[in-house]
N, CA, C and O atoms as CSV, one atom per row, in Angstrom:
chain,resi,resn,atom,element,x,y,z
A,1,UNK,N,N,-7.185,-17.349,0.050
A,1,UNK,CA,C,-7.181,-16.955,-1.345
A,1,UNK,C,C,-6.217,-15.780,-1.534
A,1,UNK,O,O,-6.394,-14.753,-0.879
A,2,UNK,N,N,-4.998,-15.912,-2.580
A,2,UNK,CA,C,-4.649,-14.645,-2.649
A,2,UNK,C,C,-4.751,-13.784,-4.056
A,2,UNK,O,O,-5.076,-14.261,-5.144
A,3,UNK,N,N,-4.401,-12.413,-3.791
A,3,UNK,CA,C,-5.048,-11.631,-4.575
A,3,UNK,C,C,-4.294,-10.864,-5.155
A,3,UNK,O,O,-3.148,-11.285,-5.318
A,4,UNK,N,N,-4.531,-9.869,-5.532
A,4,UNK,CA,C,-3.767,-8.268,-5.840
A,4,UNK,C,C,-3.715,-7.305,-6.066
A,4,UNK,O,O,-3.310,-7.056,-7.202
A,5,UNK,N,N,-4.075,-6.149,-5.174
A,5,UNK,CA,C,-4.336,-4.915,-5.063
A,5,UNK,C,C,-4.059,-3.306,-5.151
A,5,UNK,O,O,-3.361,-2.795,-4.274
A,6,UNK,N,N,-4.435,-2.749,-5.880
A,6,UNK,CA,C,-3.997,-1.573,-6.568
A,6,UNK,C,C,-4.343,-0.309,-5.589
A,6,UNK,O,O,-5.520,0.051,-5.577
A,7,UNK,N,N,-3.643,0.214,-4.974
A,7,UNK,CA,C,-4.027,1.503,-3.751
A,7,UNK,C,C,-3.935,2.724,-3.756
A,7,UNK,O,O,-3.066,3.250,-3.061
A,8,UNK,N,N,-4.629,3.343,-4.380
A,8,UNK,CA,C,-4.136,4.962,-4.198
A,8,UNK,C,C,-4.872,5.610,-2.935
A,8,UNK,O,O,-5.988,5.479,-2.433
A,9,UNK,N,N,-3.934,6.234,-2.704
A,9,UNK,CA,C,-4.194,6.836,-1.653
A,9,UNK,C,C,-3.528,8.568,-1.393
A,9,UNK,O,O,-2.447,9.136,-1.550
A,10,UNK,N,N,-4.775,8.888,-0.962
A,10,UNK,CA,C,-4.804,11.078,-1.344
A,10,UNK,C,C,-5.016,11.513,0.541
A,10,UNK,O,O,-5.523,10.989,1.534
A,11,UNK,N,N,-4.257,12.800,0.186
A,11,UNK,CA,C,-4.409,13.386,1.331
A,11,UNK,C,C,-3.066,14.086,1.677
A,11,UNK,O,O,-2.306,14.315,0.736
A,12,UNK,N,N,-2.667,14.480,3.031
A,12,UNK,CA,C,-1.573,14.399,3.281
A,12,UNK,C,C,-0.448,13.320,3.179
A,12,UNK,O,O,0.106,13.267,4.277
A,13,UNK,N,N,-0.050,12.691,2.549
A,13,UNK,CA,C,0.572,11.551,2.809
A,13,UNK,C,C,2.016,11.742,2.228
A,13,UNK,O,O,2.723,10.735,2.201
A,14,UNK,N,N,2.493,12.835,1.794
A,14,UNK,CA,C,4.118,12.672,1.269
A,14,UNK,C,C,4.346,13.342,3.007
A,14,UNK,O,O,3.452,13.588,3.816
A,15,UNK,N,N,5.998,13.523,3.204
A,15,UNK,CA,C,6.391,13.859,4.241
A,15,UNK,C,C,6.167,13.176,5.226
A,15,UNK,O,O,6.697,13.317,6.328
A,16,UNK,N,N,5.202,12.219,4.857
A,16,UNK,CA,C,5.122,11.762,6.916
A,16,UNK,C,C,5.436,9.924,7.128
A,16,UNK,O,O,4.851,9.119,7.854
A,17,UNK,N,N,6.740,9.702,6.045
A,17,UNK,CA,C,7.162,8.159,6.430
A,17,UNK,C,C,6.245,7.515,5.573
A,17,UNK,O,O,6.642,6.385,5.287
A,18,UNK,N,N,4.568,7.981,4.774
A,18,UNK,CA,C,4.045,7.017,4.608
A,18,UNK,C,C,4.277,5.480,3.777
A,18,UNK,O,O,3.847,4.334,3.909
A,19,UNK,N,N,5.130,6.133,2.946
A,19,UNK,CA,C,5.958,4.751,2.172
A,19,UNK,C,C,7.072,3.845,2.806
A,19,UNK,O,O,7.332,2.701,2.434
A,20,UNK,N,N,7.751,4.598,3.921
A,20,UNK,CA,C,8.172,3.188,5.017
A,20,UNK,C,C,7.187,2.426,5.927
A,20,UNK,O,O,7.324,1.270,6.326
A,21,UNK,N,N,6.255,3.202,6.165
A,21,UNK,CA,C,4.699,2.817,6.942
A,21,UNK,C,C,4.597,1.208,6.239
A,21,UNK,O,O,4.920,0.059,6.539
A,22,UNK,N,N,3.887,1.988,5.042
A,22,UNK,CA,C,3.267,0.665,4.010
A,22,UNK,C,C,4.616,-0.385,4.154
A,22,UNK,O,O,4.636,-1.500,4.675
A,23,UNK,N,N,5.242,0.037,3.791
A,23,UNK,CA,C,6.684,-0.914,3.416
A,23,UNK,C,C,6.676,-2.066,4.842
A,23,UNK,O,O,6.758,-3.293,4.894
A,24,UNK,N,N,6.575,-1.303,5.603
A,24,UNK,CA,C,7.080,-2.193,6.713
A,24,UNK,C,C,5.918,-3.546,7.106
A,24,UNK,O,O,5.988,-4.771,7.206
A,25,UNK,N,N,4.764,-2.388,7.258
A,25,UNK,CA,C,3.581,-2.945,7.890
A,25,UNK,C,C,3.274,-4.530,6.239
A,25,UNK,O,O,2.727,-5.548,6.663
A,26,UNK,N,N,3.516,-4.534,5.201
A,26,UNK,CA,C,3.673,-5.007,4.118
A,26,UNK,C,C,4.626,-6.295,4.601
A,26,UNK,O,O,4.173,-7.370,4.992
A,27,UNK,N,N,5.631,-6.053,4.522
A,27,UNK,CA,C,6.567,-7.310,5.131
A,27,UNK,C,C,6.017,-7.831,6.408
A,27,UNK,O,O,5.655,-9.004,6.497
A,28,UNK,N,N,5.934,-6.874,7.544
A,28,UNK,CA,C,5.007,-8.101,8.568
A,28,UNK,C,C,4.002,-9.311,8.254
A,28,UNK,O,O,3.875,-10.464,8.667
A,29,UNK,N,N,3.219,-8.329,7.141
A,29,UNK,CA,C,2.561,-8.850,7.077
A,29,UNK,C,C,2.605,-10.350,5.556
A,29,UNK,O,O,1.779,-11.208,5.245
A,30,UNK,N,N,3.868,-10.026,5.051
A,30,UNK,CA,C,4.266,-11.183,4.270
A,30,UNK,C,C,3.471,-10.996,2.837
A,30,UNK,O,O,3.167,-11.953,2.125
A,31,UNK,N,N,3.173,-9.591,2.516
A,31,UNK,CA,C,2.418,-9.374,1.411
A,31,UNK,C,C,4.320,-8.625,0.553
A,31,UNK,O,O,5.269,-8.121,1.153
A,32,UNK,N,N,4.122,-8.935,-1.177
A,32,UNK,CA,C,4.589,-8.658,-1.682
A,32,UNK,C,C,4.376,-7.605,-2.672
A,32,UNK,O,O,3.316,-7.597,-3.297
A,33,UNK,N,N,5.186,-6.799,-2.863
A,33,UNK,CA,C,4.682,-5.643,-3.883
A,33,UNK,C,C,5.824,-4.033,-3.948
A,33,UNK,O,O,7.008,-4.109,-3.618
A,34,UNK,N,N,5.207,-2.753,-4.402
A,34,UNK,CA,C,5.654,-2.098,-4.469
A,34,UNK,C,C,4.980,-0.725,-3.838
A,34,UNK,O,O,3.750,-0.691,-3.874
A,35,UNK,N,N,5.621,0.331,-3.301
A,35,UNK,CA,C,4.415,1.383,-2.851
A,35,UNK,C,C,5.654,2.515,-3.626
A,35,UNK,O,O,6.839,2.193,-3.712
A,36,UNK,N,N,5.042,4.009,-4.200
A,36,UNK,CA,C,5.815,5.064,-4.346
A,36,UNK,C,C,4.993,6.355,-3.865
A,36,UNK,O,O,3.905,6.402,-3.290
A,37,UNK,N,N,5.737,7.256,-4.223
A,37,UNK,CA,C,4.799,8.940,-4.530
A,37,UNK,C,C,3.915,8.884,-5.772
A,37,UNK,O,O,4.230,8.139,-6.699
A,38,UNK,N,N,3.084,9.459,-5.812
A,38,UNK,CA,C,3.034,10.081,-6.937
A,38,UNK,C,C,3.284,11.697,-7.271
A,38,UNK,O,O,3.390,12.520,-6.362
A,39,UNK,N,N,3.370,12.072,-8.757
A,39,UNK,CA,C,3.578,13.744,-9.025
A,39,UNK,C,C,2.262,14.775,-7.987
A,39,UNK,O,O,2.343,15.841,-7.377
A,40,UNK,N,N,1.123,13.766,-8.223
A,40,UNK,CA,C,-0.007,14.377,-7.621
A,40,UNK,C,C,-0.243,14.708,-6.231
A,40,UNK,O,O,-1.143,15.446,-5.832
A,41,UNK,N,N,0.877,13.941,-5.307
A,41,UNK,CA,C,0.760,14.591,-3.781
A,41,UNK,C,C,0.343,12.986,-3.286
A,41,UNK,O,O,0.418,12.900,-2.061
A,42,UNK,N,N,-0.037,11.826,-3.883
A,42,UNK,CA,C,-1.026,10.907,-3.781
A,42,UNK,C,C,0.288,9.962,-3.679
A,42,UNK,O,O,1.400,10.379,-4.004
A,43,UNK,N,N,0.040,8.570,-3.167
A,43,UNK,CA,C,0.567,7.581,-3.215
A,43,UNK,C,C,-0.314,6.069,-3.660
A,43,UNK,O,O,-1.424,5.597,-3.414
A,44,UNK,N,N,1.023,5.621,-4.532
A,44,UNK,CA,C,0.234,4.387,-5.146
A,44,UNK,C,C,0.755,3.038,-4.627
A,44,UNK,O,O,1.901,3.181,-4.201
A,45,UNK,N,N,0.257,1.636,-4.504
A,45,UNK,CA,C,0.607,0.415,-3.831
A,45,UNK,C,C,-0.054,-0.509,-4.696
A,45,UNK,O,O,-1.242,-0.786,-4.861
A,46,UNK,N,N,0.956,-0.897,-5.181
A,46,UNK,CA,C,0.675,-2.219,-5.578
A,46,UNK,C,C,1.300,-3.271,-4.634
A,46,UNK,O,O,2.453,-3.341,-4.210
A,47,UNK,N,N,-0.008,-4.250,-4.368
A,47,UNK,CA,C,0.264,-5.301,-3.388
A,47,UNK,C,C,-0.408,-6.218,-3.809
A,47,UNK,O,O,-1.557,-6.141,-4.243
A,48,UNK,N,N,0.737,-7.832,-3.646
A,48,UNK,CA,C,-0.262,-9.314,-3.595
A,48,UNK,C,C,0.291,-9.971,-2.108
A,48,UNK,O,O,1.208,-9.766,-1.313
A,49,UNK,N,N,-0.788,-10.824,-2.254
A,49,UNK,CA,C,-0.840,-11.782,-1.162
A,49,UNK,C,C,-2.271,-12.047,-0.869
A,49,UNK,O,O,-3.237,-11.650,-1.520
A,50,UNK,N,N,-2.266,-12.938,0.443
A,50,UNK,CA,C,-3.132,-13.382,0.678
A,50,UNK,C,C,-4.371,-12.277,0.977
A,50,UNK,O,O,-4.008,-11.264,1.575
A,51,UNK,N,N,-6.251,-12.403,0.507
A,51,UNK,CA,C,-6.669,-11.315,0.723
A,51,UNK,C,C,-6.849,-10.940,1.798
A,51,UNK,O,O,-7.012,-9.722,1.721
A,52,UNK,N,N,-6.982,-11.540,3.645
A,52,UNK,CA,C,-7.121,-11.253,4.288
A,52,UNK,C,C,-6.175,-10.174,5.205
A,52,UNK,O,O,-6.470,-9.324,6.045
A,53,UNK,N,N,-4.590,-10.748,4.486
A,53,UNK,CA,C,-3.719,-9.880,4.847
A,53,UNK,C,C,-4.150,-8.405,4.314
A,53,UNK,O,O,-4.622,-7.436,4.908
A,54,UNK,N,N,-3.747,-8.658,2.764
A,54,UNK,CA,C,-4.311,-7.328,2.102
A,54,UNK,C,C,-5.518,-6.485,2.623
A,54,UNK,O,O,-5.638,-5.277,2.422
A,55,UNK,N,N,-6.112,-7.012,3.093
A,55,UNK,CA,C,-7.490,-6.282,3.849
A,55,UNK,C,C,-6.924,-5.481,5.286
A,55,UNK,O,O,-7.484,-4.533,5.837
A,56,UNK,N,N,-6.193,-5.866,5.530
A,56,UNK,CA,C,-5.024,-5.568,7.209
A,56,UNK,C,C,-4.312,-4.223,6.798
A,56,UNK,O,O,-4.201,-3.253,7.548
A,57,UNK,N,N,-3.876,-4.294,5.587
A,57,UNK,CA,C,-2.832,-3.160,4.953
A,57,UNK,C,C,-3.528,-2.387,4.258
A,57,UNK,O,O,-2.818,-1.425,3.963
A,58,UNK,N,N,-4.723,-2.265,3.756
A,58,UNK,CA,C,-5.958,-1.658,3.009
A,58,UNK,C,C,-6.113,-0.933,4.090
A,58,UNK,O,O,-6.051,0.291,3.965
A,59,UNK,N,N,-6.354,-1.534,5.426
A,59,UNK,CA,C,-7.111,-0.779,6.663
A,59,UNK,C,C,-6.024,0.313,6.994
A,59,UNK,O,O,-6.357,1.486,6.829
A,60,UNK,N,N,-4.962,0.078,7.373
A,60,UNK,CA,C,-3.720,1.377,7.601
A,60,UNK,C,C,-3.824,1.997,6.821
A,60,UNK,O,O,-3.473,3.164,6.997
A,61,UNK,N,N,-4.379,1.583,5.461
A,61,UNK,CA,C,-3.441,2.694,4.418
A,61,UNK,C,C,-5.042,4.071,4.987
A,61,UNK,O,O,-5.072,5.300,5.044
A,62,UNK,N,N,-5.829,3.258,5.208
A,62,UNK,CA,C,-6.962,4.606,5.804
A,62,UNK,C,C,-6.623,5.692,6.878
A,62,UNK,O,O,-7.046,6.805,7.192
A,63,UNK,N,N,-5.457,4.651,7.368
A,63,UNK,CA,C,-5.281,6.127,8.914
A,63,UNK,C,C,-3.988,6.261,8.805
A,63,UNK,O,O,-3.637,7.400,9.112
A,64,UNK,N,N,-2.846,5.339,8.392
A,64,UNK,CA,C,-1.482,5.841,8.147
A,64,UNK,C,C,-0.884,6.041,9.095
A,64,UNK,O,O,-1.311,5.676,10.191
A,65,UNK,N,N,0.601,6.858,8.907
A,65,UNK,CA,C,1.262,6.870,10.246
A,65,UNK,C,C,1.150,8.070,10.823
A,65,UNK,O,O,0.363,8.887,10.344
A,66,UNK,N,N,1.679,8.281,11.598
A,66,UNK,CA,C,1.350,9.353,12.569
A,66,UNK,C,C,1.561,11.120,11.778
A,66,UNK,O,O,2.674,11.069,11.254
A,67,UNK,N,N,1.050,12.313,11.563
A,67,UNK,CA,C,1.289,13.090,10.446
A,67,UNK,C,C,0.396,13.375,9.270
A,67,UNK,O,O,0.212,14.402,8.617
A,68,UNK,N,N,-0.202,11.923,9.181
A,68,UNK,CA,C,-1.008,11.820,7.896
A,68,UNK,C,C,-2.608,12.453,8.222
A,68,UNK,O,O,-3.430,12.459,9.138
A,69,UNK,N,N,-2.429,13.015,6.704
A,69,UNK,CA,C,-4.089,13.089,6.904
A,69,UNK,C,C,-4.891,12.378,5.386
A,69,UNK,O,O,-5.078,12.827,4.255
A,70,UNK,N,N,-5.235,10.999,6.101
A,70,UNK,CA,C,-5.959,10.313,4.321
A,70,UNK,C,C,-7.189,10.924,4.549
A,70,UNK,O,O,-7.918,11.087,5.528
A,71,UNK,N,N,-7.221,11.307,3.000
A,71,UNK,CA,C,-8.562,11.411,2.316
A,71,UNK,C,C,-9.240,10.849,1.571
A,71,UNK,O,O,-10.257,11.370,1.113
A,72,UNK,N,N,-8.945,9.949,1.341
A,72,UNK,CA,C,-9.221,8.850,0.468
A,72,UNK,C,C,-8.859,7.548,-0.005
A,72,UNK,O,O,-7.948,7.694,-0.821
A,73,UNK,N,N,-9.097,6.585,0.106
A,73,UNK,CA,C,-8.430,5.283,-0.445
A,73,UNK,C,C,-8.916,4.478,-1.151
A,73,UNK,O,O,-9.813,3.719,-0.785
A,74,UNK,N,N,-8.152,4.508,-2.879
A,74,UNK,CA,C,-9.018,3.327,-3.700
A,74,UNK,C,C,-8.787,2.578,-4.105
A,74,UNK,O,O,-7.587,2.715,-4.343
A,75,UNK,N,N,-9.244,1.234,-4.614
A,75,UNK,CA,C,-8.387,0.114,-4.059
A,75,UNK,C,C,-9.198,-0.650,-5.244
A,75,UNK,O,O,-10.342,-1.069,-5.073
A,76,UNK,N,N,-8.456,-0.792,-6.510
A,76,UNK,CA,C,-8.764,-1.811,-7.363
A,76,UNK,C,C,-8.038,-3.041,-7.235
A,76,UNK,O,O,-6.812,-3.146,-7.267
A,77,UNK,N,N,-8.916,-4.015,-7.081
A,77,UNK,CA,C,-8.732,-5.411,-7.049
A,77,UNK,C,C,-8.505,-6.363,-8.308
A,77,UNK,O,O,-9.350,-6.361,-9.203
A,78,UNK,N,N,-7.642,-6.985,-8.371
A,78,UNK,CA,C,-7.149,-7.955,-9.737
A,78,UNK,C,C,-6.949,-9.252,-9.121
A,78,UNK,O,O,-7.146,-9.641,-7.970
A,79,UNK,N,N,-6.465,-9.890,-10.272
A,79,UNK,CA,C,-5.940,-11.761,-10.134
A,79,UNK,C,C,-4.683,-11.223,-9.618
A,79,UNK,O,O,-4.148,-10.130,-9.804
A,80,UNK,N,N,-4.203,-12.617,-8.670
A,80,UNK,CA,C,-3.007,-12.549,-7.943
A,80,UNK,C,C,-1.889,-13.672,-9.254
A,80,UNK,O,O,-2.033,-14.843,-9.604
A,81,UNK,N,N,-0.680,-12.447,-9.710
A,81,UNK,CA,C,0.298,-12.736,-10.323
A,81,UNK,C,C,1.448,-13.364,-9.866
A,81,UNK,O,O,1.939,-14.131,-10.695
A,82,UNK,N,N,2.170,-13.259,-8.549
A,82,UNK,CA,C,2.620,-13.637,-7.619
A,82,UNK,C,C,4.416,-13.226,-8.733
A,82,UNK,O,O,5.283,-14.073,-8.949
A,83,UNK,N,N,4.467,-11.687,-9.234
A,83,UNK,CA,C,5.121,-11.644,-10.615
A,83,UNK,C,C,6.322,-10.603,-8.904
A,83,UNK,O,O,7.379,-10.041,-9.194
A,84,UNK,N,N,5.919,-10.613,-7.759
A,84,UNK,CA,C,6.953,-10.062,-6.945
A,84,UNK,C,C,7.947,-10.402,-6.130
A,84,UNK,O,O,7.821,-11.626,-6.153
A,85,UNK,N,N,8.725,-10.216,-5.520
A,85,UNK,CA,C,9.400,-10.498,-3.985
A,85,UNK,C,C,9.927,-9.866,-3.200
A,85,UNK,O,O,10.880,-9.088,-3.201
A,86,UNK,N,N,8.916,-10.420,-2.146
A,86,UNK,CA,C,9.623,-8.619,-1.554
A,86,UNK,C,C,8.250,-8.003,-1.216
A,86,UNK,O,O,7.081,-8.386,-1.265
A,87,UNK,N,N,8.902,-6.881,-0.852
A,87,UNK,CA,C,8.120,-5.518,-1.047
A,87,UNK,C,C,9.023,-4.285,-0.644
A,87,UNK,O,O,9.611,-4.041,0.410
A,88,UNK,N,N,8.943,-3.625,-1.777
A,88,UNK,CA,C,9.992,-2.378,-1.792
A,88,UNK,C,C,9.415,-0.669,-2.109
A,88,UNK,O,O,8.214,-0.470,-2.290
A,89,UNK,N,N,10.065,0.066,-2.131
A,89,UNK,CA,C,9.346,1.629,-2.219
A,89,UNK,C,C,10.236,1.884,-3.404
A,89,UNK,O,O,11.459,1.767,-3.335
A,90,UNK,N,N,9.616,2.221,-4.447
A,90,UNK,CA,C,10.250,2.623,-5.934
A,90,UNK,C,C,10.117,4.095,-6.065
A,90,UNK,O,O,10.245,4.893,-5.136
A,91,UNK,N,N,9.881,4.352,-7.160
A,91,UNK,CA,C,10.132,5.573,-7.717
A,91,UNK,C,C,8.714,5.706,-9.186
A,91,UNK,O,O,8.657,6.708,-9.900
């Protein structure tokens, strides 16, 4: 079944790669979407694909890459639009 998932995620997470993290671990995993900063220190992900993948990339976004310190991860769930391609780091 696929899906599409909304991620914020708080903590330490600017400075330490985390948006090539997502980015990458995202294409392995064949999920499409977008990840950025936010003003707030926080990072946001929008991702579709299949949900089991998404559940794979939900789980990193909890421990991140090496540097990080998450504090939190929330993760609103929607209908899968399939409106992407790709997956890229915006602005």
């Amino acid at each position: 079944m696929e899906a599409r998932a909304r991620i914020l995620i708080t903590g330490l997470v600017h400075g330490v790669f985390f948006r090539r993290e997502i980015t990458d671990h995202a294409r392995r995993l064949g999920i499409s979407g977008w990840v950025k900063n936010l003003q707030d220190g926080g990072v946001e992900a929008l991702a579709e694909g299949e949900k089991g993948r998404l559940d794979e990339l939900i789980r990193f976004c909890h421990v991140g890459p090496p540097g990080a310190i998450v504090r939190k991860v929330e993760v609103e769930w929607s209908d899968y639009l399939g409106e992407f391609r790709g997956f890229k780091i915006t602005k």
